[in-house]
Phi, psi and omega in degrees: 000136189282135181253115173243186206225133198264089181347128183284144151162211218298350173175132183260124195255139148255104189280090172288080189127158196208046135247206209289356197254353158305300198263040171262324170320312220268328181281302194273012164293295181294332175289023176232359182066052128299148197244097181263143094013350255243134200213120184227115162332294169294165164264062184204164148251140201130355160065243186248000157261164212198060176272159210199171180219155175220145202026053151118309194281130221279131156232156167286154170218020148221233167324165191216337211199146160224165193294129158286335200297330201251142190261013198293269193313318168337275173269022150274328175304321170301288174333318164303350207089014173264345176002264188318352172253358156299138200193121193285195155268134223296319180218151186227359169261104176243173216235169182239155191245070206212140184062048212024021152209182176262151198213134184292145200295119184306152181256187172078075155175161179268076184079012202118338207252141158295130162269342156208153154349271187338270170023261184285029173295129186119259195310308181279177155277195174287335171293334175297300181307352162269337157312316174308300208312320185297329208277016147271344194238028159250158191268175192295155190237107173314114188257333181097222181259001163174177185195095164031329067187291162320323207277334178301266184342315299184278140358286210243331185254331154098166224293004202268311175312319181283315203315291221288341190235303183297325154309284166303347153257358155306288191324314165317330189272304189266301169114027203252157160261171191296301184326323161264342206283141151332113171275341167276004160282253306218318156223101171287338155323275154004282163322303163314294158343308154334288184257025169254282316185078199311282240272138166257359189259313167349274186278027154287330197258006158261344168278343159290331163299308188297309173304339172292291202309008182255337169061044195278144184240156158092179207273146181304340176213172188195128189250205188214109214301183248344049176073119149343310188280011174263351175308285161315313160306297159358268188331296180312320186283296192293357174276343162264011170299320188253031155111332193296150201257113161237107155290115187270220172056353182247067204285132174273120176254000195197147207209048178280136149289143150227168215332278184319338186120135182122190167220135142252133170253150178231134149212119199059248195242046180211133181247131192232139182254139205209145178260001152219189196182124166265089183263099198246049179262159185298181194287334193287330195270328159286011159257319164320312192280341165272355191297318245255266185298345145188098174297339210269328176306311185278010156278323180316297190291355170284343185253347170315112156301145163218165185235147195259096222224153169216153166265100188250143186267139150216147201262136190245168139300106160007290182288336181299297195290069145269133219208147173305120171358164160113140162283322190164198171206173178223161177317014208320131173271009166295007208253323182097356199299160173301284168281187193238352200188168188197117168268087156292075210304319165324322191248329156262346169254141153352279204286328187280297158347273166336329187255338204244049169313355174225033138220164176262122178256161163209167189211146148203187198224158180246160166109110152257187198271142193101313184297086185238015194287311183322328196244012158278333202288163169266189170321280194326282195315339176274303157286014187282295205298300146337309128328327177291316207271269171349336184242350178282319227293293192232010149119328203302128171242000193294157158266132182275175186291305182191139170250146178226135165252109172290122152252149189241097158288101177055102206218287230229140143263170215277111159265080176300179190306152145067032171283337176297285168327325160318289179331301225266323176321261191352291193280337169292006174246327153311294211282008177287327189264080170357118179050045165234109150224185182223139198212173169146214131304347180271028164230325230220024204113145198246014187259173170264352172301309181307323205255012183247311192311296200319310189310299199305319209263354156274000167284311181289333196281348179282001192240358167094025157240115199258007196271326158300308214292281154020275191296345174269337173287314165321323162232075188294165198267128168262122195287081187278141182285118206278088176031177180354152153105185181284000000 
């Protein structure tokens, strides 16, 4: 059996997985003079981004956009070297597909949730909006340690606000129902609000209030011209530039402390000895890997749900695709429609323009969490269906050039009622084990500022500083919808 060595010096680290928040891990490893390591199952890096290309043109074909407001991804891409290459969206005025039209996407509101009526004049009927009016003249409505997202809102604004609005943008996010998702995971904002606040359009509009008074400037969201999915590679070059080691192709079959201090990992016939471990694989795989040395985290991680989604892209002739103003629109599934969502990728990024001048890309995605007749289906039938929704939605009737279908199997994990608490379970069974942490999308947020934070803060805790990990299970990142699209 072959033994390789996670290089001696100031502290030999191992990174399980090379998506974006393992080598968000293995980079902020090395800025401590750590001798890393990074060992990924596949062969690619990079996790659920993905850049790809269709008739020529450079595209995302997972993530597309990350939260500008959170400086995590930010400024790891500037660190990669991406400075010049951040890029907002050429437009942010998107649309909702709902009560057979599109109709533009209400400004004023948290997720969905309205600080008044007005707010959502257009999308509901008049009985929803009156319906809103009411949630000052209810007495408070008691959440506990957490609550439903759908079913609290739903309580208090009633249910035409979650179906038409707060639903399809959670789905954005999660590929989740409203009905299940956390509200203190999933929008901690909210929550708060929840429990200061007999009122909930009250306390939207003290979270509205702060944010005018916070003056935040530049854009809410920000993509990265040849795609988001060019970020991991980025990452991936400067982590073997400054010595770190990344093996794709190497799925870790085995995970021990031993005895004398340390960790060994095995994958196949090759062993690497190590003073900490990073473990940043989805949950199923990080429970494989912990049953041995702490079953109890990995029963926890044994109950993480994911929900399954496929994205499909198609490419138009230019002069062919006329399309609506507008970044996309999204989806209620109160409505039946197929897709949950629509990206007019041409038109919200630049740069895809730019390089691609005769043609219209667009993209859009199926699948909710529960679903799986939709993702039975085969590729042809998935742009069948997608052309079908796409011609209802804004007229395009066009043939495209060329289509691609990405699928993501168990993609997104699930945050249910009392996923915080799971969480706060998790690591409290992990922080038992000297140089051990877990960072990723099952904990902490499912965006990549989130999924860079989660990474940071399992760097410190293998470094014996436990106060990131602590405020983010206490205050998870909220993954807010990076407008129209997934």
């Amino acid at each position: 059996m072959r033994e390789g060595r996670a290089r001696a010096g100031v502290g030999q680290v191992v990174v399980i997985g090379a998506g974006v928040a393992g080598l968000a891990a293995a980079h902020r490893l090395l800025d401590s003079g750590a001798r890393v390591t990074v060992l990924e199952a596949s062969e690619r890096v990079g996790g659920k981004l993905l850049p790809g290309e269709i008739a020529g043109a450079r595209v995302d074909l997972g993530a597309e956009s990350m939260l500008a407001r959170r400086p995590e991804a930010v400024e790891l891409a500037r660190e990669a070297g991406l400075a010049d290459h951040l890029q907002p969206p050429a437009t942010a005025t998107a649309s909702i597909w709902t009560r057979g039209a599109l109709r533009p996407m209400p400004k004023g509101h948290v997720m969905g949730v309205p600080g008044t009526s007005a707010a959502l004049s257009g999308v509901l009927s008049d009985e929803g909006l009156a319906r809103i009016d009411r949630d000052a003249d209810l007495p408070r409505t008691e959440i506990g340690d957490d609550v439903a997202v759908g079913e609290y809102v739903a309580e208090r604004l009633g249910r035409e606000v979650v179906d038409r609005l707060v639903e399809p943008l959670l789905g954005g996010v999660y590929a989740g129902d409203a009905y299940r998702i956390s509200l203190r995971s999933a929008v901690p904002q909210l929550f708060e609000a929840a429990r200061s606040h007999a009122s909930l359009t009250e306390g939207v509009r003290e979270i509205q209030a702060r944010a005018a008074a916070a003056r935040q400037t530049g854009p809410v969201f920000t993509g990265i011209r040849g795609g988001v999915g060019t970020l991991p590679l980025a990452v991936a070059e400067s982590v073997r530039a400054r010595g770190g080691e990344i093996l794709t192709g190497t799925p870790v079959t085995e995970l021990r402390r031993i005895p004398e201090g340390g960790w060994r990992v095995a994958a196949g016939d090759r062993q690497w000895r190590a003073d900490a471990v990073v473990v940043a694989v989805p949950a199923p795989a990080a429970a494989r890997l912990l049953r041995a040395e702490s079953p109890g985290a990995a029963a926890e991680l044994d109950t993480v749900e994911y929900a399954s989604m496929a994205l499909i892209t198609l490419a138009y002739r230019r002069s062919e695709a006329a399309l609506p103003e507008g970044s996309g629109f999204l989806v209620p599934p109160v409505d039946g429609h197929t897709i949950k969502a629509s990206t007019f990728a041409s038109r919200k990024w630049g740069w895809i323009a730019d390089e691609n001048p005769d043609l219209t890309v667009v993209r859009t995605s199926v699948g909710r969490y529960g679903e799986t007749e939709i993702l039975g289906r085969d590729d042809a039938e998935l742009v069948d269906v997608s052309r079908h929704d796409l011609k209802a939605a804004t007229g395009l009737d066009a043939t495209p050039v060329a289509t691609r279908v990405t699928r993501w199997d168990g993609g997104l994990p699930q945050y249910p009622v009392g996923h915080h608490a799971r969480v706060a379970r998790i690591r409290e069974h992990v922080a038992r084990l000297p140089g051990l942490a877990v960072c990723g999308a099952a904990y902490d947020g499912v965006g990549i500022p989130a999924c860079v934070a989660s990474a940071y803060a399992a760097v410190d805790q293998i470094q014996g500083d436990l106060r990131r990990v602590q405020e983010l299970t206490a205050h998870p990142v909220q993954s807010l919808h990076g407008g129209a699209g997934e």
